[in-house]
C-alpha positions in Angstrom: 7.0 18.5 -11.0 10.2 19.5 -9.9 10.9 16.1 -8.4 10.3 14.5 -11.7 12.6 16.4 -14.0 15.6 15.7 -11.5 14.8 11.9 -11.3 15.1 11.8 -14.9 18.6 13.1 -15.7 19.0 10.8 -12.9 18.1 7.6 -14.3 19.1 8.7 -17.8 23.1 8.6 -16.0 22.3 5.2 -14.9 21.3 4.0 -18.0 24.1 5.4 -19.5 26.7 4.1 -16.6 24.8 0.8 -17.2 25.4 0.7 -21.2 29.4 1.4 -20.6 29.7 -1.2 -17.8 27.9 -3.7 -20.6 30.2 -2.6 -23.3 33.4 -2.9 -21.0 32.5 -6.3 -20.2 32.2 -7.2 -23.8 35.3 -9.1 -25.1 35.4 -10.6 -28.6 37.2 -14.4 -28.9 39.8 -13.0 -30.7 41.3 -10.8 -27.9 39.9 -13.3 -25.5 42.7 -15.4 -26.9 45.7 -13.5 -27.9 45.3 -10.7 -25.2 47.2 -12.8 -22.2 50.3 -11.0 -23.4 53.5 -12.7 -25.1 53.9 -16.2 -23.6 50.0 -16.4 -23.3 49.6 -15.6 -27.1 53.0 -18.1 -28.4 51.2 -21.0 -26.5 48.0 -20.5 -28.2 49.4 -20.1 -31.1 51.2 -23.4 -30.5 48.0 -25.1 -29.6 46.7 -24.1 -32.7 49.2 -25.5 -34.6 49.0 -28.9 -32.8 45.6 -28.9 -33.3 46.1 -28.4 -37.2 48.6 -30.8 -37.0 46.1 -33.1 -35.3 43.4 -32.4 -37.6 45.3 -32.7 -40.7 46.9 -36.1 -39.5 43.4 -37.9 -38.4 41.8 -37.2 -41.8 44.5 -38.7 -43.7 44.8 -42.1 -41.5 41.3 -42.2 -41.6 41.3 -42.4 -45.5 44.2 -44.4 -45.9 42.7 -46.9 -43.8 39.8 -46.9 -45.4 41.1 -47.8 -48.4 42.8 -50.3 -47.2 39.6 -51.6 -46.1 38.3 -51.7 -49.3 38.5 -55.3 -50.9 36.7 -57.7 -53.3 34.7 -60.3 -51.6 35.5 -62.7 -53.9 39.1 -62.1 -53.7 39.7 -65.3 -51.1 37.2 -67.7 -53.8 39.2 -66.2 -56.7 42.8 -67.0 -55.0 41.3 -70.3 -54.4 40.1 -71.2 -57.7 43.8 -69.8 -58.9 45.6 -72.2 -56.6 43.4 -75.8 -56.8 44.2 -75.7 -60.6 47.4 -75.1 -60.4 47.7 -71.2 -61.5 50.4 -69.4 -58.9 50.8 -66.9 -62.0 47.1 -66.4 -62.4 46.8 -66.0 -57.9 49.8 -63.4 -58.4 47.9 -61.4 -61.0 45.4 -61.5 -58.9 46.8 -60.4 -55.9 48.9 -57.1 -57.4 45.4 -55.9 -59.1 44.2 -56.0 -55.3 45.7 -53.2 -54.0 45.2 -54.0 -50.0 47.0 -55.3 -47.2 44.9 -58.5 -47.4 46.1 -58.8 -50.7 49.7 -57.5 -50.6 49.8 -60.2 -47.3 48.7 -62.9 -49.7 50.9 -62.4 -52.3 53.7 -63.0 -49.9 52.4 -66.0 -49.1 52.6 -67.3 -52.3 55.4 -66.4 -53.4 56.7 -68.8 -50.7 54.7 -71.9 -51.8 57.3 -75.0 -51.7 58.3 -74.0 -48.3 57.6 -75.8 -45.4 54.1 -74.1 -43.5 56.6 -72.7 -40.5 58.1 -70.7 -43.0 55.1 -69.6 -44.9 53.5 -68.3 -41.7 56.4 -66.6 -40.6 56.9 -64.3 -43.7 53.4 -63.4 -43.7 53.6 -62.6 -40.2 56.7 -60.3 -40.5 54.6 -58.7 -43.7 51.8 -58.1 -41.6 53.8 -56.4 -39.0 55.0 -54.1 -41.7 51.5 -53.4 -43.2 50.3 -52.5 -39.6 53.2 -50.0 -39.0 52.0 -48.2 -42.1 48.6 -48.2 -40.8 49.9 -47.0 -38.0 52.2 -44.2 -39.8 52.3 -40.8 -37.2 49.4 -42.0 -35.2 51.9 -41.4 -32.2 52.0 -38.4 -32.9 48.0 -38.3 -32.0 49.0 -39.8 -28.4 51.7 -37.2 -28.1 49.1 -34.0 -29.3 46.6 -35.8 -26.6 49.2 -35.4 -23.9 51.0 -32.3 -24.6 48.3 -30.3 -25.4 46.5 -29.7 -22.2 49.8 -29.5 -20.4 50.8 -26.9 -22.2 47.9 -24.9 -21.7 48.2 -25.5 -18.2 51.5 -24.1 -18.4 50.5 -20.9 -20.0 48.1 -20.4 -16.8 50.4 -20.7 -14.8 52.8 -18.1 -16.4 49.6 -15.5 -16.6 49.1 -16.2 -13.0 53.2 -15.6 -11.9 52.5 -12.6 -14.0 49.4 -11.5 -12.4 50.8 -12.2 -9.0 54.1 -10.1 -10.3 52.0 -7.1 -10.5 50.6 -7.4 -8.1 53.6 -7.9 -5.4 55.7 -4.9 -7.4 52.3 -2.7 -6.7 52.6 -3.5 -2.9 48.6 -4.9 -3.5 47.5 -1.7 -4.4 46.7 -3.2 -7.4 43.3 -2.9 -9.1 41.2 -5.8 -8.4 39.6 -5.7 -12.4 43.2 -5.9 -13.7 44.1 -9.0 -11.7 40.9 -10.8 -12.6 41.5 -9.7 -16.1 45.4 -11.1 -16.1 43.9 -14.4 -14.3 40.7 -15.0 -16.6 43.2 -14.2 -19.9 45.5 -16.6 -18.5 42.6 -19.5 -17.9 42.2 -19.4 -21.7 45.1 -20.9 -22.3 44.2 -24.0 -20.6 40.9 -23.6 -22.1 42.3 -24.5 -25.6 44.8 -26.9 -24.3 41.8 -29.4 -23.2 40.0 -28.8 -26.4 43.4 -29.3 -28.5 44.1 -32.9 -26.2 40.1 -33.7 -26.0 40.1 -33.7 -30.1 43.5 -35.5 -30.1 42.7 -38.2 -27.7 39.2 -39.1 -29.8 40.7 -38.7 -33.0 43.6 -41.3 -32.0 41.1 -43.7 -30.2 38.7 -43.8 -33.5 42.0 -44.5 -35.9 42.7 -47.4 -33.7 39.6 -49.0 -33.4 39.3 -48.9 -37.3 43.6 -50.0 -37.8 42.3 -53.2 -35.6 39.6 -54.2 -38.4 42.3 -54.1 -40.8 44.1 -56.2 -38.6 41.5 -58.8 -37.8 40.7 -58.9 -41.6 44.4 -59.5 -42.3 44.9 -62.5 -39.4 41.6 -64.0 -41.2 43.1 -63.6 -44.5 46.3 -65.7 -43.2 44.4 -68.3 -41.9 42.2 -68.8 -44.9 45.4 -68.9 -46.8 47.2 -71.1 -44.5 43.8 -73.6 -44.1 44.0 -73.1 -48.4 47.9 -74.8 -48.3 46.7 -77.5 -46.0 44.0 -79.2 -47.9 44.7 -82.0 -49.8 45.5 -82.1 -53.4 
């Protein structure tokens, strides 16, 4: 009997030694994150902001270009109709209720009607380099996120690890062991959130320029539709 009641304060310490190493190893995200000290915590905070930044950015390309998607079938037939009987007022009308690069590219168009064809082509060229810019408008800055973010959280790792290594050296390695790992596996967050912040960057930047090159495409169709339109015969 004897041996059984000392076995169980026994266990009941391990238990209870168990329960506190479980509770030390617990570590919420939030100080996950903003416990690698200073420069740790103003990189992630910079991440974040580039991956607001990012965020923000995608959205509104995405919707601008899809409105600039968005055009009447019958917009070509309707031009056409306009210009074999003669009505360049009626095709203008038409074009500024159309608000689209296909229709802001074939307004230009006609407005040039009585040049020669070289010269028609060129102008909407040049206008279609200018509505693909604005398609384009800070999508760069998507490339430049996709880049800078993972470098940067590479670049707060390292400066945990100097600092981790720092301690260490000054405590002439009598440093604890569960401190350093602590210091490193803080510091790994860093780059952690760097990938994520370039990963999201790098698809969101990719996706806008599949969808800017349908725009595209419809606009070089719209030109030669116009263009073929100009050379038929009266």
């Amino acid at each position: 009997m004897s041996f059984i009641f000392q076995q169980e304060p026994v266990a009941q310490a391990a238990d209870t030694l168990g329960q506190i190493a479980r509770e030390e190893k617990t570590l919420s995200l939030f100080d996950l994150l903003f416990s690698g000290g200073l420069a740790g915590t103003i990189i992630i905070i910079i991440l974040f902001v580039l991956m607001f930044i990012a965020v923000y950015i995608y959205f509104e390309r995405l919707f601008a270009i899809k409105a600039a998607t968005k055009t009447d079938k019958n917009f070509m037939l309707q031009i056409r109709d306009n210009m074999a009987s003669g009505n360049i007022e009626g095709a203008k009308i038409r074009c500024a209720q159309e608000n689209s690069p296909v229709a802001r590219l074939t307004a230009k168009g006609i407005s040039r009607i009585g040049n020669p064809l070289e010269d028609i082509n060129t102008t909407i060229e040049n206008a279609g380099r200018l509505e693909v810019y604005k398609l384009e408008k800070n999508t760069s800055v998507l490339a430049t996120i996709a880049g800078a973010g993972p470098m940067l959280g590479f670049l707060g790792t390292v400066i945990g690890m100097v600092i981790a290594f720092h301690q260490l050296a000054t405590s002439g390695g009598q440093a604890e062991m569960g401190l350093l790992a602590e210091g490193i596996y803080t510091a790994m967050t860093t780059t952690v959130v760097g990938l994520i912040v370039g990963i999201v960057a790098y698809i969101a930047y990719n996706h806008l320029v599949v969808k800017t090159d349908k725009v595209v495409h419809q606009m070089e169709a719209t030109a030669v539709d116009f263009l073929d339109l100009l050379n038929e015969p009266a």
